[in-house]
C-alpha positions in Angstrom: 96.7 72.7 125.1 100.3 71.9 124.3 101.9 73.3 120.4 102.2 69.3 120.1 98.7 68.6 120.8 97.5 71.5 118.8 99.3 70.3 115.6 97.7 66.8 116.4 94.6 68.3 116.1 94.8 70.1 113.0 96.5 67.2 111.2 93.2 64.8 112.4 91.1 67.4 111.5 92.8 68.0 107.8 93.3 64.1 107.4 89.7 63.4 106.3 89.8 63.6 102.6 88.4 66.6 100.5 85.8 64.9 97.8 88.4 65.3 94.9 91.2 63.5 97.6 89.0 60.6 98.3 88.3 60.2 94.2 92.1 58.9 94.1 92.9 57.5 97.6 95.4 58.6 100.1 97.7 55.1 101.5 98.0 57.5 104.9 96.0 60.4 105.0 97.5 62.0 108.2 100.7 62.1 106.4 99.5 63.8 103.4 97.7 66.3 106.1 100.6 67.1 107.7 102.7 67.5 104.7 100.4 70.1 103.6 99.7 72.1 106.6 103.7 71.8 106.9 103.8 73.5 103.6 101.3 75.9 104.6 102.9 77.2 107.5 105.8 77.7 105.8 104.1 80.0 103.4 101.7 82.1 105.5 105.5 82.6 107.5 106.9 84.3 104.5 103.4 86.1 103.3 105.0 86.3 100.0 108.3 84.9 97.9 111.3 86.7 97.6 112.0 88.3 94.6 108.3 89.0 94.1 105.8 91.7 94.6 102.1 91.4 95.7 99.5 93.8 93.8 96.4 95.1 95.7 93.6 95.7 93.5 90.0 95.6 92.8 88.2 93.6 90.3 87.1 96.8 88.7 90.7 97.6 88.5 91.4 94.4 86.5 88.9 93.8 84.3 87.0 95.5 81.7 83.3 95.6 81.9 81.8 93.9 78.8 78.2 96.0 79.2 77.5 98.8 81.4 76.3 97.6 85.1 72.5 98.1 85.5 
């Protein structure tokens, strides 16, 4: 299968509207789906901004229990 093909068939595949898409309309879906795996690709190629930092933690490092667990 050809890169061409394979983008074809992620933008037909990502052109049928999510449920809160479809509640406002989409004049050309594929459009919209390729815009936004465009967009996506760009990001997951530079995993993270520049001038930022990404934080690994747990949710037990973030948050404060309100009771103790059982």
């Amino acid at each position: 299968m050809s890169h061409e093909q394979n983008d074809q068939d992620r933008v037909e595949s990502r052109a049928h509207l999510l449920p809160e898409e479809a509640t406002v309309g989409s004049d050309d879906p594929e459009a919209q789906a390729g815009a936004i795996l465009t967009e996506s690709d760009i990001r997951e190629d530079q995993k993270i901004a520049p001038d930022t930092v990404l934080e690994h933690r747990t949710s037990d490092q973030t948050v404060t229990p309100s009771e103790p667990p059982d």
